[in-house]
C-alpha angles and dihedrals in degrees: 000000000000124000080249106059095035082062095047095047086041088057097051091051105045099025089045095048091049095051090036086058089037083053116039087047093044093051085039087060093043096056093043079050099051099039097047101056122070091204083062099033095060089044107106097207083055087073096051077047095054101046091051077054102066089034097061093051091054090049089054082054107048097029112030098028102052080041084059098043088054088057097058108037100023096223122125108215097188081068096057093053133048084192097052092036087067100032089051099046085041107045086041081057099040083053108050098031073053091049097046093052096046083058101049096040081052096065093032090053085052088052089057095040092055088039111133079218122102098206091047100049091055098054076063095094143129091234093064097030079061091050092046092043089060088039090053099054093041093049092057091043097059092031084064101038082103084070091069105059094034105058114065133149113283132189120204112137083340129005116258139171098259142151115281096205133064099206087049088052097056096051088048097062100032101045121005100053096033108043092020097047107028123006099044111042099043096050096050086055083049098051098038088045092058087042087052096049096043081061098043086054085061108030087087082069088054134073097261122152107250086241112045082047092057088052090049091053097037090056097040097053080042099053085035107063091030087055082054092046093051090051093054094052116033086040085079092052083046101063090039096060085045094056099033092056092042106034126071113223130205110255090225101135086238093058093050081052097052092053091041100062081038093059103039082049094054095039082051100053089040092056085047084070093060089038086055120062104082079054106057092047091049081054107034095048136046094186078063094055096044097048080043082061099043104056092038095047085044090053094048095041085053087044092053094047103050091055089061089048097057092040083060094059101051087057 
């Protein structure tokens, strides 16, 4: 194996497994924080959060994880199974196509929150954020269901899990991954968080309650500056997917390198964007941090009480 290419797996495995722990624990920690608090738990745009929440973590599982093992073991198991190679390819899809529209439900659903309009700010509860939520998930699951019967196990110089058709190919690269993956949804998150902030500027003029007006601003600055971060990041995977199915590359064994350690670098910055979140709220709000403390420090301290409790009781 080349320099090249022993960087570029290295990378993949020590760099994955550092942002796969980062992530699984950080969207852990969202869900117990989401879940435990009523203030959050009545937040409709909690519920957009949460779900992005479970679906990360699936998409940790069924992207970064299988990426690491073949690392390791060099052996690619979507090429041992018909049945994996589709269930991978379908369930990765079904996650972060999940995770992308939970986050952009999430800052839609503050727009209409800090409307000035009566009409739209209703349509901000947790009753609808529940309905869109199950839409959301069954729309994606029958939207997908092509990817079942297009991706298959071909063999060409090395067998691989590929698409079969060539229609289907096409629409693939040119459409699915680029505008599905990328254009669209973030530019639906940029234009609804500069909506979003145009109405929090105002909403102090308003008759709003202090503390629904603190939420408002807390998750907007948090889905805000999460919604930036994801652009940087997954914009360089981005590019690469766009030259790589449309480019043809020389087959010298320095240029597979090269695209090798160019591709594990850009995976790895674009599962940095499902291994973040928890991170940038942590970061971006102090009102995070301080409700964080709170239910940790209350389940320790209960925790804590109840042993002595029990101790007491013994004696």
């Amino acid at each position: 194996m080349s320099t090249l290419a022993l960087v570029a797996s290295n990378l993949l495995i020590y760099g994955g497994s550092f942002v796969f722990i980062l992530g699984v624990v950080g969207n852990v920690l969202n869900i117990i924080l989401f879940l435990s608090l009523k203030t959050f738990r009545e937040t409709s745009a909690i519920m957009y959060l949460l779900l992005t929440s479970f679906v990360h973590i699936g998409l940790l599982l069924s992207g970064l994880i299988t990426r690491i093992a073949y690392n390791i073991f060099a052996v690619d198991w979507t090429t041992l199974s018909v049945v994996y190679c589709k269930f991978r390819i379908y369930f990765f899809h079904f996650c972060g196509l999940s995770a992308l529209t939970g986050t952009s439900l999430a800052i839609i659903d503050q727009f209409l929150a800090t409307s000035t309009r009566h009409q739209w700010r209703q349509c901000s509860n947790i009753k609808n954020a529940r309905y869109v939520s199950i839409l959301t998930l069954f729309f994606w699951l029958v939207y997908l269901c092509p990817h079942l019967i297009n991706f298959d196990i071909v063999v060409k110089d090395r067998p691989s899990c590929a698409i079969t058709s060539s229609v289907y190919a096409k629409y693939y690269n040119d459409v699915f991954i680029p505008v599905m993956w990328f254009v669209l949804p973030y530019s639906i998150v940029i234009l609804f968080c500069f909506l979003t902030y145009r109405n929090i500027r105002n909403i102090s003029y308003r008759t709003v309650p202090l503390l629904r007006r603190r939420i408002d601003e807390q998750l907007t600055v948090m889905i805000f500056i999460q919604a930036i971060f994801s652009v940087m990041i997954t914009f360089p995977y981005m590019i690469y997917l766009t030259i790589v199915s449309h480019v043809s590359f020389s087959a010298d064994q320095f240029t597979m390198d090269r695209l090798l350690l160019v591709q594990n670098s850009t995976i790895l910055m674009y599962y940095m964007c499902s291994a973040s979140p928890f991170y940038i709220y942590v970061c971006a709000s102090e009102r995070f941090r301080r409700q964080l403390h709170h239910v940790f420090t209350g389940y320790f301290r209960n925790r804590w009480q109840k042993r002595r409790v029990h101790v007491i009781d013994l004696f």
